[in-house]
C-alpha positions as CSV (number, residue, x, y, z in Angstrom):
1,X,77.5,153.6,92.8
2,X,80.1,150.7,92.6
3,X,78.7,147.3,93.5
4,X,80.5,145.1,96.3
5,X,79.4,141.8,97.4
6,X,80.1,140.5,100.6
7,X,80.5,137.3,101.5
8,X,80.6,136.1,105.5
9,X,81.2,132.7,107.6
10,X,78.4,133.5,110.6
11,X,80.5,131.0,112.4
12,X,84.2,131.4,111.6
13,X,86.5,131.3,114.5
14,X,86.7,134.6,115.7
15,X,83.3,136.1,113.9
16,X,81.5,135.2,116.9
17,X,78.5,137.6,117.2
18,X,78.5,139.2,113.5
19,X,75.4,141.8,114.2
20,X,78.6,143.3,116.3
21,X,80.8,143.6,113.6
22,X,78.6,143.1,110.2
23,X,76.7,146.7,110.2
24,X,80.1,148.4,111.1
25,X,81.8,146.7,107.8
26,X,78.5,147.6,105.3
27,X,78.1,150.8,106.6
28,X,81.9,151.9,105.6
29,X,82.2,150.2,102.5
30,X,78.7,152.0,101.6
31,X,79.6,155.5,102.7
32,X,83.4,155.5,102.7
33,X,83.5,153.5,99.9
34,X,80.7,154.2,97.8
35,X,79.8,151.0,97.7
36,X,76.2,149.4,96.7
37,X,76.5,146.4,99.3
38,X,74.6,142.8,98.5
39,X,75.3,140.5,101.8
40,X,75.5,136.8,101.5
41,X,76.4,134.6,104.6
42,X,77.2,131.2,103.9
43,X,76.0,127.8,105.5
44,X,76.8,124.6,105.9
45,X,75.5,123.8,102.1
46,X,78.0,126.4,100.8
47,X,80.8,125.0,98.5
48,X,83.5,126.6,96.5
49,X,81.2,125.5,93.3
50,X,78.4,127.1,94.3
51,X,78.9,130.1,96.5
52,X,78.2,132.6,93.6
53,X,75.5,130.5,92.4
54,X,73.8,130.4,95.9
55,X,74.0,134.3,96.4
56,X,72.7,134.8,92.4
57,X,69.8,131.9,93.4
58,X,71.8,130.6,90.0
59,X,71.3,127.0,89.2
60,X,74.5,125.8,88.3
61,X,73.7,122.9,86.1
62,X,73.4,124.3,82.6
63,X,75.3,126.1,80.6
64,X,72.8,128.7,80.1
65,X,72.6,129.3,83.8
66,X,76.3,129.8,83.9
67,X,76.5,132.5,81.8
68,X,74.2,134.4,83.7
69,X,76.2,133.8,86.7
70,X,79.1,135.3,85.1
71,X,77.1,138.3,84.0
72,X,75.4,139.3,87.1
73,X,78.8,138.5,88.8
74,X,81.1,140.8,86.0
75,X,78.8,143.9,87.7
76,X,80.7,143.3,90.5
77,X,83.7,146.1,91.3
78,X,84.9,144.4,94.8
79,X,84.0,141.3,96.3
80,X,84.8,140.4,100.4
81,X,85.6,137.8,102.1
82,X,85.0,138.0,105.8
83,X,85.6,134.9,107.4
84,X,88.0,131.8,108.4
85,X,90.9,130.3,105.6
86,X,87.8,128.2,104.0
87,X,85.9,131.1,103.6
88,X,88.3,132.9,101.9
89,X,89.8,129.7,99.8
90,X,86.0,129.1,98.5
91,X,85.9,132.7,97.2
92,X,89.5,132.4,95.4
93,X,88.2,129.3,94.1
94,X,84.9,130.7,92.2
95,X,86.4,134.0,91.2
96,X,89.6,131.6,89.8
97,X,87.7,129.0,88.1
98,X,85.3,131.6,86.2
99,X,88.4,133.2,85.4
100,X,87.6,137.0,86.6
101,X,89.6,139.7,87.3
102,X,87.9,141.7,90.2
103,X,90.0,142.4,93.1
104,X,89.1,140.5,96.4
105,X,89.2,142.5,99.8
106,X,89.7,139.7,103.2
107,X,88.6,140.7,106.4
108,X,90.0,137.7,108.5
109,X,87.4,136.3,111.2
110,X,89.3,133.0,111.6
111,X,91.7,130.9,113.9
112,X,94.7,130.7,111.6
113,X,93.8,133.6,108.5
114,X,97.1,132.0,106.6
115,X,96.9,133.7,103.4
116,X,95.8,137.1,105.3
117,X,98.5,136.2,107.9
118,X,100.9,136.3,104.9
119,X,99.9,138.9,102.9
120,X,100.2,141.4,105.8
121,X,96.2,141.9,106.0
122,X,96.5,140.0,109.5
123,X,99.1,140.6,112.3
124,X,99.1,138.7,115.7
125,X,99.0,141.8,117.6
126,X,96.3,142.6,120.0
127,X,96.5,146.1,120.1
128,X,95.8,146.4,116.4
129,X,91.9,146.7,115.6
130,X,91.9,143.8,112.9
131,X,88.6,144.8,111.4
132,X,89.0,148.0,111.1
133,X,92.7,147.4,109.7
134,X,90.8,144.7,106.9
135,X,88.4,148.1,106.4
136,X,91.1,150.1,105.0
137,X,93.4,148.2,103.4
138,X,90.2,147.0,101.3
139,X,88.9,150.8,101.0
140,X,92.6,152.4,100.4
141,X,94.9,149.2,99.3
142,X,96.1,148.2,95.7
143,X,95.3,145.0,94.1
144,X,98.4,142.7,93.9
145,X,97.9,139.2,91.7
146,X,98.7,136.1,93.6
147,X,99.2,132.4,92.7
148,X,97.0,129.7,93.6
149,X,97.4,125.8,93.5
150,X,94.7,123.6,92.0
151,X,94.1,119.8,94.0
152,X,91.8,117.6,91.8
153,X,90.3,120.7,90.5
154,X,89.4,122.6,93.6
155,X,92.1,126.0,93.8
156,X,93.5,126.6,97.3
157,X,95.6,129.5,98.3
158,X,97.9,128.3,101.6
159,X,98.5,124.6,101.2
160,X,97.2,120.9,100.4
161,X,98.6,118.2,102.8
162,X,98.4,114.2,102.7
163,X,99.3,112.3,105.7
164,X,99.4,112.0,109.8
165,X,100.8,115.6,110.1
166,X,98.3,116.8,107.6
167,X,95.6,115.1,109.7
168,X,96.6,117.2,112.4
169,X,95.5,120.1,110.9
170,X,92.4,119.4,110.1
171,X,91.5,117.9,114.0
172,X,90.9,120.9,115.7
173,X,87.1,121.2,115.7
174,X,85.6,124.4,116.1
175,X,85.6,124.7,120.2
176,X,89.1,123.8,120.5
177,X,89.9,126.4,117.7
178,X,88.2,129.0,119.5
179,X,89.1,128.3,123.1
180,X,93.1,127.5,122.0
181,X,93.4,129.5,119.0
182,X,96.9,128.5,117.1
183,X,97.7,126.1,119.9
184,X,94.8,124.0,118.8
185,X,96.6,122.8,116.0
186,X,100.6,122.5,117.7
187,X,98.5,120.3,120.4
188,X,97.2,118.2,117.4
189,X,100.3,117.9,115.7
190,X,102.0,116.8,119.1
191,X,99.4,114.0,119.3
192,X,100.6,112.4,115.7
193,X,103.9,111.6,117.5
194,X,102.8,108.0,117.4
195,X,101.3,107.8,114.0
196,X,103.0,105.7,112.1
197,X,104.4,107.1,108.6
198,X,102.9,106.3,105.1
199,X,105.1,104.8,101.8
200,X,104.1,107.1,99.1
201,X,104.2,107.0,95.4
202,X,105.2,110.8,94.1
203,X,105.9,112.3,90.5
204,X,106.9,115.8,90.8
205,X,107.3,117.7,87.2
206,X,107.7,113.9,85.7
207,X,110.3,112.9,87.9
208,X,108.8,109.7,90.1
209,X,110.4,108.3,93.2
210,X,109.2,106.6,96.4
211,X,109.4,107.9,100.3
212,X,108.0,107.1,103.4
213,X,106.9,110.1,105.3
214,X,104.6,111.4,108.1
215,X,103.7,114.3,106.1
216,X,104.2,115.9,102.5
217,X,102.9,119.5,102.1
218,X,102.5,121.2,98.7
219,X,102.4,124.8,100.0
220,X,102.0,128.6,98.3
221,X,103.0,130.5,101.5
222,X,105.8,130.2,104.0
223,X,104.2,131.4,107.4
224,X,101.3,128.5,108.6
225,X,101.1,130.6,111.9
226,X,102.0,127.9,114.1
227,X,106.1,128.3,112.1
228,X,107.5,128.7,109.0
229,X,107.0,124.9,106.7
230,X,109.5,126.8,103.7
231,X,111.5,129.8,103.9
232,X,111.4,130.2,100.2
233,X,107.6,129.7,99.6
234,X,106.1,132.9,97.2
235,X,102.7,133.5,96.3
236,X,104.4,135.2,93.2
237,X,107.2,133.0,91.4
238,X,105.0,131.0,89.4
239,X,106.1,127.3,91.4
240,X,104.8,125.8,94.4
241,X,107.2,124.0,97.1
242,X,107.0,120.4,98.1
243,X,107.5,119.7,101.5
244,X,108.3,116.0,102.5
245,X,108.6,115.0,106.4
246,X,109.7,111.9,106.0
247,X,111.2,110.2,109.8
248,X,114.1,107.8,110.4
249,X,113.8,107.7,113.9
250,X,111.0,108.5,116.7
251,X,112.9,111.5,117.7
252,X,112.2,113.1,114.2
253,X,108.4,113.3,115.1
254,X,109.5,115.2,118.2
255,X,111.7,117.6,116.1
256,X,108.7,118.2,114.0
257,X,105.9,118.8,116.7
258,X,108.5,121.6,117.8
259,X,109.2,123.2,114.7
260,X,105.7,123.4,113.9
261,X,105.2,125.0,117.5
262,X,108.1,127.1,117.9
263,X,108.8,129.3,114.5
264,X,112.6,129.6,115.6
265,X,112.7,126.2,116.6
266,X,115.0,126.6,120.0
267,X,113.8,123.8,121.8
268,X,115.6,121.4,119.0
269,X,118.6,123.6,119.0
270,X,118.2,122.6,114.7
271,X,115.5,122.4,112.0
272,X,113.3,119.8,112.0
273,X,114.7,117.4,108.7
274,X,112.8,117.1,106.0
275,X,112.9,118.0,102.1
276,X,112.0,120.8,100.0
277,X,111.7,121.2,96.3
278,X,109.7,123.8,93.8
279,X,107.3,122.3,91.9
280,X,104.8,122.8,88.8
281,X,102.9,119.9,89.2
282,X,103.2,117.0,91.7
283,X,100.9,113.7,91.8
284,X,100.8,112.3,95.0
285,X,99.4,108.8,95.7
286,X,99.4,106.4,99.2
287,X,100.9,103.2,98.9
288,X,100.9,101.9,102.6
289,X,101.7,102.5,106.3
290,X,104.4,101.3,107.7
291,X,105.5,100.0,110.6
292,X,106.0,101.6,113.9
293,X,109.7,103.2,114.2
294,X,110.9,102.0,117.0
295,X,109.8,100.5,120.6
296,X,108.8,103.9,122.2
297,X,106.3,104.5,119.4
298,X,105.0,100.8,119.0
299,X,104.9,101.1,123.1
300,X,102.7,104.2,123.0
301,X,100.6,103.1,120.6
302,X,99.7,99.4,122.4
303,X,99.2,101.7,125.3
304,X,96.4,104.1,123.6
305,X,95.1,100.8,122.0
306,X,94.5,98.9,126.0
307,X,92.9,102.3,127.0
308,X,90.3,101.8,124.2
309,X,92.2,103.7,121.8
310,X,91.5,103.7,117.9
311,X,93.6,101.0,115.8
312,X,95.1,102.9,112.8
313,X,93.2,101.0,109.8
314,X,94.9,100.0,106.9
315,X,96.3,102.7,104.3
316,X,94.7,101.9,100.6
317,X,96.2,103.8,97.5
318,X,92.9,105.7,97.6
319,X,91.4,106.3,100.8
320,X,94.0,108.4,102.7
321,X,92.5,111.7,103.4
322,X,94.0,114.8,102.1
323,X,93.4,118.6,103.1
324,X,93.6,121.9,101.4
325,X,93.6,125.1,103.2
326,X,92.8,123.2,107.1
327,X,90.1,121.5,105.2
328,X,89.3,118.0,104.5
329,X,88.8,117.4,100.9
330,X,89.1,114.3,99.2
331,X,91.3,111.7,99.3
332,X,94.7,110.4,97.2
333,X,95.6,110.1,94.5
334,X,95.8,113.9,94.8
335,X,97.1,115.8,91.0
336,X,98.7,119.6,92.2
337,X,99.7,122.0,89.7
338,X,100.1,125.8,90.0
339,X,98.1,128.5,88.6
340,X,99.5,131.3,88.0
341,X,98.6,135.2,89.1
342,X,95.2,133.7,89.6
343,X,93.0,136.5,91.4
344,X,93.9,139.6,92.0
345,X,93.6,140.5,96.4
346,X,93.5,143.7,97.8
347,X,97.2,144.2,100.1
348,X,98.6,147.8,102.0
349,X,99.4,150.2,99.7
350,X,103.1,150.2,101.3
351,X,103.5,146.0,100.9
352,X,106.4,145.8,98.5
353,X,105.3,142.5,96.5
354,X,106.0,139.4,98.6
């Protein structure tokens, strides 16, 4: 038999309950697929450096115990990801960073499922039985080779993101996520209206220059789910796009709550402003925050600040926290490059290459 491991998030957005769905994924990869199943769940100890290690009981500080890591692991024909956009990025990450070539199956069990969301795995669609869609395009789909982007040496697969926008996405804690789904994050995002921006440092393929901005994005995809950030993001050209949001006026920070919110943007009658560039490599550091706009925002925030809000502390060039697939992780000086036709996932056998 072919050898499959699975790997699952007990607790991912939507995975709620996985003795209802866990037995009905094993038992068709095992008899449809021919599969010889090993099961791993993760916990709250499982990292993108040692989620193969944990399921192999590997240690992972010798050299020795590496390699056999990689040789229990090159047994493997499939490996699945069932589980939220961390799930999945952890799983890129290990099969990435060991350099393997076995094709990943996703079965997405999360609130936003980006890359699956862009890779046609995941529709928005509730008539459409999303497991059982995952099922087939793992058992009867064609693996495609995608790009990934690297952040200080952890590989993501949707985006990395510095700044109050970028905060945003990482808010949402897992009630919200589950009760309000996508809207968790638009009502986030519409709550960093009075966030004040950050002056940043940036060298993008050796070209330095400085902006202040509310947000800068280094993104792989073009749909986030909650609207599109770049129209001409690709998984397959090699480059990454840069994506600053950078405000001259309070009613910018309105423009870009909408877009975020709305895909087509109609409430703005416009696109939100910002700027867009493909990228290699990009080095992103936080110099400091600036001021409040204008007197709405400076209102707002004195306002949240009498009802016992929390002052916004002081921005230091390395303490600004940064986020890579709606993760925290880190914090600036943040070093993104691209890596190439990384790992290789499993897409519809009738997806033309995106």
């Amino acid at each position: 038999m072919k050898n499959a491991l699975l790997v699952y998030n007990p607790t991912s957005g939507s995975a709620s309950g996985p003795e209802l769905w866990l037995g009905a994924l094993v038992h068709k990869l095992s008899t449809t697929g021919g599969y010889n199943v090993l099961v791993s769940s993760t916990t709250r100890q499982t990292t993108a450096d040692n989620i193969l290690h944990s399921v192999y009981q590997v240690e992972s500080t010798s050299d020795g115990d590496s390699a056999s890591l990689i040789n229990k692991v090159e047994n493997l024909d499939l490996i699945v990801a069932a589980g939220g956009d961390g799930t999945v990025r952890m799983l890129l990450h290990a099969v990435a960073s060991h350099n393997l070539q076995i094709p990943i199956g996703i079965v997405p069990m999360g609130t936003g499922n980006l890359l699956a969301r862009n890779l046609k795995i995941y529709e928005d669609n509730i008539l459409i039985d999303q497991l059982d869609r995952s099922i087939n395009i793992i058992l009867k789909g064609k693996p495609q080779s995608i790009d990934l982007g690297i952040m200080n040496g952890q590989y993501f697969a949707a985006a990395a993101g510095v700044g109050p926008l970028s905060d945003a996405i990482i808010a949402p804690d897992r009630r919200d996520k589950e009760t309000w789904k996508m809207l968790a994050y638009a009502s986030s995002m519409m709550q960093t209206l009075t966030e004040s921006p950050v002056l940043f440092d940036i060298t993008a393929d050796g070209e330095s220059f400085r902006v202040p901005a509310t947000g800068i994005f280094v993104t792989n995809i073009a749909d986030l789910g909650v609207g599109t950030l770049s129209d001409t993001a690709s998984m397959h050209d090699g480059l990454l796009d840069l994506c600053i949001l950078s405000p001259r006026e309070f009613g910018d920070y309105v423009n870009y709550g909408f877009h975020f919110a709305t895909p087509i943007n109609a409430m703005t009658g416009g696109k939100a402003p910002y700027y867009v560039r493909k990228v290699k490599s990009v080095k992103i550091q936080a110099v400091k925050r600036i001021k409040p706009l204008g007197l709405l925002e400076a209102g707002i925030s004195k306002i949240k600040s009498a009802l016992g809000g929390k002052k916004q502390s002081p921005v230091t060039s390395d303490k600004l926290k940064a986020m890579i697939d709606g993760d925290a992780w880190g914090t600036t000086p943040i070093d993104i490059k691209i890596a190439p036709s990384a790992v290789r996932v499993l897409i519809a056998q009738e997806q033309e290459a995106l």
